[in-house]
C-alpha positions in Angstrom: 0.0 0.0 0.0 1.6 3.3 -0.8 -0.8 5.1 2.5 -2.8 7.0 0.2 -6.2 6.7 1.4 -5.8 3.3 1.1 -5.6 2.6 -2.9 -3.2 -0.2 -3.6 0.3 1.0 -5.5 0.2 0.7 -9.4 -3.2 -0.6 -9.9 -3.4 -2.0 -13.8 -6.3 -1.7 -16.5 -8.7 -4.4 -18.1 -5.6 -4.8 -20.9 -3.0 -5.3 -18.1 -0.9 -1.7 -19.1 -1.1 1.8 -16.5 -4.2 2.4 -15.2 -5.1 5.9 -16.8 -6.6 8.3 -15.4 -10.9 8.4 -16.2 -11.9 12.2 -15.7 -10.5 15.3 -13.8 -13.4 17.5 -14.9 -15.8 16.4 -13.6 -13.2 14.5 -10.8 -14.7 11.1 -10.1 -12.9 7.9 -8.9 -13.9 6.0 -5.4 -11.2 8.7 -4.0 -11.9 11.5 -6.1 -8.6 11.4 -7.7 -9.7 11.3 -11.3 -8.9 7.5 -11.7 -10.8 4.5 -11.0 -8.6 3.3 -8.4 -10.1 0.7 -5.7 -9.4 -0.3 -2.5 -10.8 -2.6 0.4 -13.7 0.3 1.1 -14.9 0.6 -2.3 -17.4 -1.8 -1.6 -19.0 -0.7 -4.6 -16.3 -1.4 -6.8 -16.4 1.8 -9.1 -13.7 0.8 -11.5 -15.4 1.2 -15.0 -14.0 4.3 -16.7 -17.4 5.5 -18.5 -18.8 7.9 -21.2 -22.5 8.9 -20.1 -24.6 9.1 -22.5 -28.6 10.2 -22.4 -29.5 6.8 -22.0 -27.5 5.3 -19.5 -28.1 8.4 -17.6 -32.4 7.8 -17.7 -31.4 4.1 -17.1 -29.4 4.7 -13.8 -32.0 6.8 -12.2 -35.0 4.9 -13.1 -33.5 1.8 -11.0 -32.4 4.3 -8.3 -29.2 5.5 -8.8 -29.8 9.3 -9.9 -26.3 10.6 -11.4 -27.5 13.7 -13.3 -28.9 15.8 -10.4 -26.4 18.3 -9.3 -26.0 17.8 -5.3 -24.7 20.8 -4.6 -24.5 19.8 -0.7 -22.1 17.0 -2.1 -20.2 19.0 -4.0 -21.7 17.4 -7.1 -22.6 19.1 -10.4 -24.2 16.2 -12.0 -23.8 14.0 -14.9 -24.7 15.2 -18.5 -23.9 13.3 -21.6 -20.1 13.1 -22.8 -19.2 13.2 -18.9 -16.9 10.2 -18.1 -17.0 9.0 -14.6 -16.1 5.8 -12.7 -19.1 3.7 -12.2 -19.6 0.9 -10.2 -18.3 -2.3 -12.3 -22.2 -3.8 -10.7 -24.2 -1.5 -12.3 -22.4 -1.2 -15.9 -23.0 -5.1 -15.7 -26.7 -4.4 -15.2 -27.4 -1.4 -17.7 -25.2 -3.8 -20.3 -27.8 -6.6 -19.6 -30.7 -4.2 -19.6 -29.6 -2.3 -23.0 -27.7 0.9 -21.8 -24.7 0.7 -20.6 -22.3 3.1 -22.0 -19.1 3.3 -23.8 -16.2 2.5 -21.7 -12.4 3.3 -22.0 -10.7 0.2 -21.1 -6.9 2.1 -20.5 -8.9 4.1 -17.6 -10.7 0.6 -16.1 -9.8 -1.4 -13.7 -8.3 -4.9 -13.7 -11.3 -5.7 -11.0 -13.5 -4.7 -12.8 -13.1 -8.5 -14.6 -14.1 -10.0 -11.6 -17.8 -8.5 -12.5 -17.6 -8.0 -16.3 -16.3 -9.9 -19.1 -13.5 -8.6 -21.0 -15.4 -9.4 -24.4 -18.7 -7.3 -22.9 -16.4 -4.3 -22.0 -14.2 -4.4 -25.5 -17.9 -4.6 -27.1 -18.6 -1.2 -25.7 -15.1 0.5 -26.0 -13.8 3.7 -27.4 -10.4 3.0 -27.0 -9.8 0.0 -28.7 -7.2 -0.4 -31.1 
């Protein structure tokens, strides 16, 4: 551990290289650091780098997790479409099942993230794929 709020040192991506950072405007990650970093209390497991989109965004607050109203209290602007933003590698898995989930950039996602998603379901959906 390298004592930083408790992310492990040199977490890798879904392809195995650096794990990139997802967004610094707006700064997501489990720590708020702009990457999708994890550690033992991101029970949530928000490692999947992800481009909102309209859809995803309707999607996500109809089953109760409402990610474009600003929060202001929380410091949060909301989501809008084109944000990217580390989302829980649980509920990518459900919006892909359901129809929605959204693109993903696999240099800015997690290695954990396999243990939820397949590799083939996120290269499906990615905008970064050579």
């Amino acid at each position: 551990m390298d004592g930083s709020q408790g992310r492990p040192d040199g977490q890798k991506n879904v392809l195995g290289g650096k794990l990139e950072a997802c967004s610094h405007d707006p700064v997501t990650g489990f720590f708020r650091d702009g990457c999708c970093n994890t550690g033992p209390q991101d029970r949530g497991l928000h490692t999947v780098c992800a481009v909102m989109t309209d859809s995803f965004l309707s999607y996500s607050k109809s089953v109760g997790n409402d990610l474009s109203t600003p929060m202001p209290d929380f410091g949060f602007a909301g989501l809008k479409d084109g944000d990217q933003w580390c989302l829980c590698a649980g509920r990518w898995e459900q919006a892909r099942q359901a129809g929605h989930a959204p693109k993903v950039r696999l240099q800015a996602t997690n290695m954990v993230t396999l243990a939820v998603c397949s590799l083939d379901d996120l290269k499906a959906h990615a905008i970064d794929l050579m």
